[in-house]
N, C-alpha and C positions, 0 to 999 in steps of 0.2 A: 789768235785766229778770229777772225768778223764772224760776227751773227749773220747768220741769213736771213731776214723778216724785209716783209713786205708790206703793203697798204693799199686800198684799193676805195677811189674815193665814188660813191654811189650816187649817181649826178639826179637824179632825178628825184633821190630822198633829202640831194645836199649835206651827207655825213661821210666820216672816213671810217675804212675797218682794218683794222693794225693784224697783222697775221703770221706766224710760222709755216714752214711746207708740214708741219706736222699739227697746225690744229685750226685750218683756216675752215670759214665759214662754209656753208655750201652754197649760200647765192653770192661767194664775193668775184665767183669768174660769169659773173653778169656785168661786171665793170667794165668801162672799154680802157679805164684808167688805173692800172696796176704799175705800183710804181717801188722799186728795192732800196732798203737801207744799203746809203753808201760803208758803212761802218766807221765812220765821222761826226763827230760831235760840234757841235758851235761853241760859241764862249760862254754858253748860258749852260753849257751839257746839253743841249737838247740835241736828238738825233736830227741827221740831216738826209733826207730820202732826193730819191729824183722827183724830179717835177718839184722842190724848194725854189722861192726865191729867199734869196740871201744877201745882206749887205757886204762889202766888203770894203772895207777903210783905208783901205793901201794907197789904192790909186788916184784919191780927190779926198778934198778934207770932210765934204759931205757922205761920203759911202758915197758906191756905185753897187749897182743893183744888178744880181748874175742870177741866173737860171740854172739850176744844177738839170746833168742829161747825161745819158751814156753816149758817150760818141768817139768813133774811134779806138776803140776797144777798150775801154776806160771810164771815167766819172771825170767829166769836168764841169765847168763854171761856164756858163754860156753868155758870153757883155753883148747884150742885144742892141746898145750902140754903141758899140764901138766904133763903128763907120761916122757916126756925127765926132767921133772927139780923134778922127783921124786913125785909125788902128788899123791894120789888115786882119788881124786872124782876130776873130768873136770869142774862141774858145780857149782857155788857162784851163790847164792840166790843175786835181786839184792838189796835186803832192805838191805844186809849184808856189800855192799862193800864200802858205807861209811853214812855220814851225808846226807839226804836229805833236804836242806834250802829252804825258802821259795821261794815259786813257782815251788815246785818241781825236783829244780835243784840239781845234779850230782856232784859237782865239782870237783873227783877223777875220771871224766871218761871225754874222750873226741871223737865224733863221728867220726871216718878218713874215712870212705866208708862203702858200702855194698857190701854182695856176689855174686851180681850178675853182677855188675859191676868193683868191687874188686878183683877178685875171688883170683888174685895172694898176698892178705894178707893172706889167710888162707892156700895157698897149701906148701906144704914140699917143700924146697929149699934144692939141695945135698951141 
C-alpha cells in the first residue's frame, strides 16, 4: 500500500515542507504549491513527488527530461518537448516507462530537481 505524504514548497521562504494528513504544519496550506508522493522511488531510492523533474534514459542516450503531474486520473511523465523531437502525445503513463522493482523503485528514472526550484530545466533555451 503507498504512503500518502505530501510537500509544499514555501515560495517566498524558498524551502520545502515534507508532510502527513496526520502531522502537517499549520502554515503549510499557505502554499499555492502542494504537491503528493507518487509512491515511486528513482534509482537512487529517492521519492519521486509531483512537480519532479526527472531524467529518463530510455528514450536518447543523453536522458530526456519529464515533469511528473497528475493528469488524467493518474501520475505521469510530462516530455515538455516532445513536439520538437516529433511526438504527439507529451504524457507517458508512469507504470509504462519501465520495470518497477521491488520497493517500488524506478531504475530508468532519476530525480535532478523540481519546478519550483528548477524552473530553468523545464524553460525553452534559444
Amino acid at each position: 500500500m503507498r504512503e500518502i505524504k505530501f510537500r509544499a514548497w514555501m515560495d517566498e521562504a524558498k524551502y520545502m515542507v515534507y508532510f502527513t494528513l496526520f502531522d502537517k504544519p499549520e502554515n503549510v496550506f499557505q502554499s499555492d504549491f502542494i504537491m503528493q508522493y507518487t509512491g515511486l522511488k528513482d534509482k537512487n531510492g529517492k521519492e519521486i513527488y509531483e512537480g519532479d523533474i526527472v531524467k529518463y534514459k530510455i528514450m536518447t542516450p543523453e536522458g530526456t527530461l519529464l515533469k511528473i503531474e497528475w493528469a488524467y486520473g493518474r501520475y505521469q511523465a510530462w516530455d515538455f518537448k516532445a513536439w520538437e523531437r516529433g511526438y504527439y502525445d507529451a504524457y507517458l503513463d508512469l507504470s509504462e516507462l519501465g520495470q518497477i522493482q521491488e520497493g517500488h523503485i524506478m531504475p530508468c528514472l532519476e530525480v535532478i530537481g523540481f519546478i519550483y526550484e528548477n524552473p530553468e530545466l523545464v524553460e525553452d533555451k534559444p
